[in-house]
N, C-alpha and C positions, 0 to 999 in steps of 0.2 A: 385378423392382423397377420400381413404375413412374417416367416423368419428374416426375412428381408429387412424389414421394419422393426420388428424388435430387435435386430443387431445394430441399428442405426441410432435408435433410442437408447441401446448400453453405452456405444462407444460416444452417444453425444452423454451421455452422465458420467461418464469416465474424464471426458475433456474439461467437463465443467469441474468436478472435483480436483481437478489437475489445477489449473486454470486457478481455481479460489485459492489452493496453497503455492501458489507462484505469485498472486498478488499477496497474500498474507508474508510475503515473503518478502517482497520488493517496500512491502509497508513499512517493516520491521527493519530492515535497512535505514529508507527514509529517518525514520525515527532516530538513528543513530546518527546518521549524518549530520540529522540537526543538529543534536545536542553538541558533537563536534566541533561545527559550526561556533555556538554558543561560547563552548569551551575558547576558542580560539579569537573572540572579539567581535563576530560578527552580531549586528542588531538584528532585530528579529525583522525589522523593514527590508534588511537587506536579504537575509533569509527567504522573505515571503516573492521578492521578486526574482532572485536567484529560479527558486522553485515554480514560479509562477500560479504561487497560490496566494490568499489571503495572510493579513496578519493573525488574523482570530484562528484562523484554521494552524499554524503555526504553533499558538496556543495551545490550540486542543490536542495538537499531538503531541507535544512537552507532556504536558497533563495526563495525556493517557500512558505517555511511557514512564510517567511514574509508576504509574501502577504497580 
C-alpha cells in the first residue's frame, strides 16, 4: 500500500468521525426543537410533517431525549 493511500484512508477516517459528531449534533438540536415545538402547542402530526418525518419517529425521539 502506498503512502498515498494510507493518507487517503486517515483523512477519509477523520471525515467520517467528523461527520458522525456533526450529525450527533444536528440530532441533538432536532431533539430540542421538538420538544419546543410541543412546549409551544404544536401536535406531534404537525411536527411529523414540519420535519418531514413520521409520527412514530417523532415519538421515538421524545422518548429518547428523555433519556
Amino acid at each position: 500500500m502506498s503512502d498515498t493511500t494510507v493518507d487517503k484512508l486517515l483523512f477519509n477516517k477523520l471525515l467520517i468521525t467528523t461527520k458522525r459528531d456533526e450529525l450527533k449534533k444536528l440530532s441533538q438540536d432536532r431533539t430540542k426543537l421538538i420538544r419546543r415545538l410541543l412546549k409551544e402547542g404544536y401536535s406531534v402530526v404537525s411536527i411529523s410533517d414540519i420535519a418531514d418525518i413520521s409520527r412514530q419517529r417523532v415519538y421515538k425521539i421524545i422518548k429518547k431525549g428523555n433519556k
